[in-house]
C-alpha positions as a printed Julia matrix, in Angstrom:
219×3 Matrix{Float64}:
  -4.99  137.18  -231.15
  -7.34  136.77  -234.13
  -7.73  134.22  -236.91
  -4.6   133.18  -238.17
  -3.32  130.68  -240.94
   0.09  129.17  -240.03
   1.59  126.65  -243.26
   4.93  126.51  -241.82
   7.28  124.96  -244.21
  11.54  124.19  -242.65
  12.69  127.0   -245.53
  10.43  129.47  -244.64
   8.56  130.05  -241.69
   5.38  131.84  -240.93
   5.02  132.77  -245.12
   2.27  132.5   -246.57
   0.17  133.74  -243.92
  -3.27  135.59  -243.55
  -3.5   137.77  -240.3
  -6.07  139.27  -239.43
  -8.52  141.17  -238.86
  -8.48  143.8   -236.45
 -11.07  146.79  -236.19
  -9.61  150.05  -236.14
 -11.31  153.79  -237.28
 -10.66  153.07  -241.29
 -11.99  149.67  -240.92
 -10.85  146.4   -240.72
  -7.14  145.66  -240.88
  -6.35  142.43  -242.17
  -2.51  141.62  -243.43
  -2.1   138.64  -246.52
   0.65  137.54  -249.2
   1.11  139.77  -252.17
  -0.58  138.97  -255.19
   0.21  139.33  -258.74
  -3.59  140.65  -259.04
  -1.94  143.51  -256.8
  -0.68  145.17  -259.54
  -3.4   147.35  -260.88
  -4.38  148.71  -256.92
  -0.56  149.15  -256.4
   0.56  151.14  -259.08
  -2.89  153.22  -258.9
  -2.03  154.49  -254.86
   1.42  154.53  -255.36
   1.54  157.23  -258.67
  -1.0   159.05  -256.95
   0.51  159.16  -253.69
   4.35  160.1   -254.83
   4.28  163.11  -252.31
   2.89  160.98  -249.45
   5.49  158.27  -249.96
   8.18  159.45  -252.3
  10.12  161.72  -249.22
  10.43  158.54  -246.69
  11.34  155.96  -248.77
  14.78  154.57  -250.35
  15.93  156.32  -253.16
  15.52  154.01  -256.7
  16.83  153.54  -260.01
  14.66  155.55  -262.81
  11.85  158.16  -262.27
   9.05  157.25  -260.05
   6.39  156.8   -262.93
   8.25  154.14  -263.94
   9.04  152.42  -261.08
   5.57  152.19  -259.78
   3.8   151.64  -263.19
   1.26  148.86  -263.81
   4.1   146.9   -265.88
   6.73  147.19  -263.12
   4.56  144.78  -260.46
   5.25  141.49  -261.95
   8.63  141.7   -261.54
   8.7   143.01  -257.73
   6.09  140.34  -256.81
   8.21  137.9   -258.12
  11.54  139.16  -256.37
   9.63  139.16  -253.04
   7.61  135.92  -253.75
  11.4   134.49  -254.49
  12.97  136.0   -251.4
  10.06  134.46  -249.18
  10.24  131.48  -250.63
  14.16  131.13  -249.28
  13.28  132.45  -245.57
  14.84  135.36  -246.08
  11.38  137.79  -246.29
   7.93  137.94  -245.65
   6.26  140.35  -247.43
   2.58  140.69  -247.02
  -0.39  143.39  -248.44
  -2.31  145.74  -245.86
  -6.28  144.96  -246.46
  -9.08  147.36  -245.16
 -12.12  145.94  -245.4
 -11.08  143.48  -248.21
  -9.88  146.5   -250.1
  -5.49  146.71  -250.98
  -4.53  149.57  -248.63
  -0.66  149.1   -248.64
   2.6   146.47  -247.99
   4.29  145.6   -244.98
   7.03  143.64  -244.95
   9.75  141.36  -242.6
  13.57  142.17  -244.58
  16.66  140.61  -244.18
  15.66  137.87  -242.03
  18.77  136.38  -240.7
  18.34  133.29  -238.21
  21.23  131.13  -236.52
  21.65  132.63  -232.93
  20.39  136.62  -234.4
  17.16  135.34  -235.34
  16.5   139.4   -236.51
  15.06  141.48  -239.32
  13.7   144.95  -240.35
  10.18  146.06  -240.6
   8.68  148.39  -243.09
   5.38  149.14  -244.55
   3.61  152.07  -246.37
  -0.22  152.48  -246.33
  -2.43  155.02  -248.82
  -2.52  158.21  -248.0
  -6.39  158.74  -247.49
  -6.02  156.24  -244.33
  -2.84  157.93  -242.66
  -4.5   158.07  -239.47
  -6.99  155.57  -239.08
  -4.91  153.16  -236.99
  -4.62  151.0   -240.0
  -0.59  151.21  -240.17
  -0.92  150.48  -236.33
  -2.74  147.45  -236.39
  -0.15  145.85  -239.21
   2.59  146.53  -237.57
   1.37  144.57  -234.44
  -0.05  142.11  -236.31
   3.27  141.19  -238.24
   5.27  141.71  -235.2
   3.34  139.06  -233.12
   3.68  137.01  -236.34
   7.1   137.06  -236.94
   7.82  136.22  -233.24
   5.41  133.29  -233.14
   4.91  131.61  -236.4
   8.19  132.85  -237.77
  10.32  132.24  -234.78
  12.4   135.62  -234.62
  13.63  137.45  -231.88
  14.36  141.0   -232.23
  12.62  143.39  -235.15
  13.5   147.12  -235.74
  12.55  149.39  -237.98
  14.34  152.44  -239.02
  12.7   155.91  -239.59
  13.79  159.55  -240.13
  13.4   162.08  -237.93
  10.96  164.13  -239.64
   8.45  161.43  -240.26
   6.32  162.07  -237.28
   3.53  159.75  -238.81
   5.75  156.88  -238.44
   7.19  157.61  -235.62
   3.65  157.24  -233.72
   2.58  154.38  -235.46
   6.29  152.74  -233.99
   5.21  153.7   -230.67
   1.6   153.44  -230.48
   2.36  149.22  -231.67
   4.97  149.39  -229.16
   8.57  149.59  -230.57
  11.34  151.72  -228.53
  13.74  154.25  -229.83
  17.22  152.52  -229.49
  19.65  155.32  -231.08
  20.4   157.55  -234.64
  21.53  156.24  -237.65
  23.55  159.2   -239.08
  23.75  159.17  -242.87
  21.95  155.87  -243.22
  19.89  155.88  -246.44
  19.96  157.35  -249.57
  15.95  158.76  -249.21
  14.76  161.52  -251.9
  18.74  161.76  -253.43
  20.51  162.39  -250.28
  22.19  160.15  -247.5
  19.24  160.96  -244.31
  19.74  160.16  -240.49
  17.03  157.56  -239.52
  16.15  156.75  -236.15
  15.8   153.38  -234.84
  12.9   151.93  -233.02
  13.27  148.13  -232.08
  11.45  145.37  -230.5
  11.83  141.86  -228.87
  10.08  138.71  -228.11
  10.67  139.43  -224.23
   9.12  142.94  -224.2
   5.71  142.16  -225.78
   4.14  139.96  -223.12
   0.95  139.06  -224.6
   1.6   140.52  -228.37
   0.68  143.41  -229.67
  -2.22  143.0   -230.58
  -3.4   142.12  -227.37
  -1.69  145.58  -226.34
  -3.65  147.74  -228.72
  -7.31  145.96  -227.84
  -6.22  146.82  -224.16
  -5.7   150.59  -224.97
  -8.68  150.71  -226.68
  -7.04  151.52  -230.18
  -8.34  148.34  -231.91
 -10.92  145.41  -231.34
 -10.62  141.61  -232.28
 -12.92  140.11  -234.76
């Protein structure tokens, strides 16, 4: 299952964590904590990948250049870093080869007898389709079941984003159903589909399921 780093604390399970590292065709994946040192990487993929991510994601306040400037990072980090630290989050960076490739994050992490959340990530667009997207989901996924003690993940997606749709079903989520009108993406309400996952389905973990397709190999 790879090298992994567990500090469980009572508030917050399974965060901090490094995960990692799996060997895929863009490199090696490995998944960590975001950093305020992420800034500079961050806002320099994000501004010049707005037509790569800007269509899929959730609509925000202010123009994108703003949003995703150098200057705006502190304060994200520290609204994630401040979720996490409640339990209610686990948001990590995408590394290839030691190099910031994109986020990935657990959302809305509700325990009790749901013990659920969502799943969503975003990786640069020069490494679309080297696996790397792949290999993080499945690496969070086993994560967040393990470490983290959840149950059930989904992640929602819309229709037209055939990318993510194979990166959902290459790690091994299942379409459950349509969300009609769910998100306000690109300044109108979109139908996203929903692709799910639980503890009982995975067997082994993902992770184990990629290296036995042949789509990824342990380090």
């Amino acid at each position: 299952m790879g090298s992994y780093s567990y500090p469980v604390e009572s508030r917050h399970p399974g965060w901090p964590a490094k995960l990692g590292g799996l060997r895929v065709a863009a490199g090696v994946v490995s998944v960590r904590p975001v950093r305020l040192r992420d800034a500079g990487e961050w806002s320099r993929i994000r501004l010049r990948d707005r037509d790569h991510l800007e269509q899929w994601e959730p609509t925000g306040i202010g123009p994108w250049p703003d949003r995703n400037a150098f200057w705006s990072w502190p304060s994200q980090w520290a609204a994630l870093r401040g979720l996490a630290r409640r339990g209610q989050c686990l948001p990590f960076t995408i590394t290839v080869d030691g190099k910031f490739a994109g986020q990935i994050t657990v959302g809305n992490v509700i325990r009790a007898s749901l013990r659920s959340a969502w799943i969503g990530y975003w990786v640069s667009s020069d490494i679309v389709r080297g696996g790397v997207a792949t290999a993080a989901v499945a690496l969070v996924t086993d994560h967040a079941f393990e470490a983290s003690g959840l149950h059930r993940l989904e992640a929602t997606v819309r229709p037209e984003n055939n990318a993510s749709i194979r990166v959902l079903t290459k790690a091994g989520y299942r379409q459950e159903g349509l969300f009609e009108r769910y998100l306000d993406v690109a300044g109108a309400w979109r139908d996203h589909l929903c692709f799910a996952v639980t503890k009982e389905e995975i067997g082994d973990g993902l992770v184990s399921r990629l290296v036995a397709l042949g789509r990824a190999d342990l380090l």
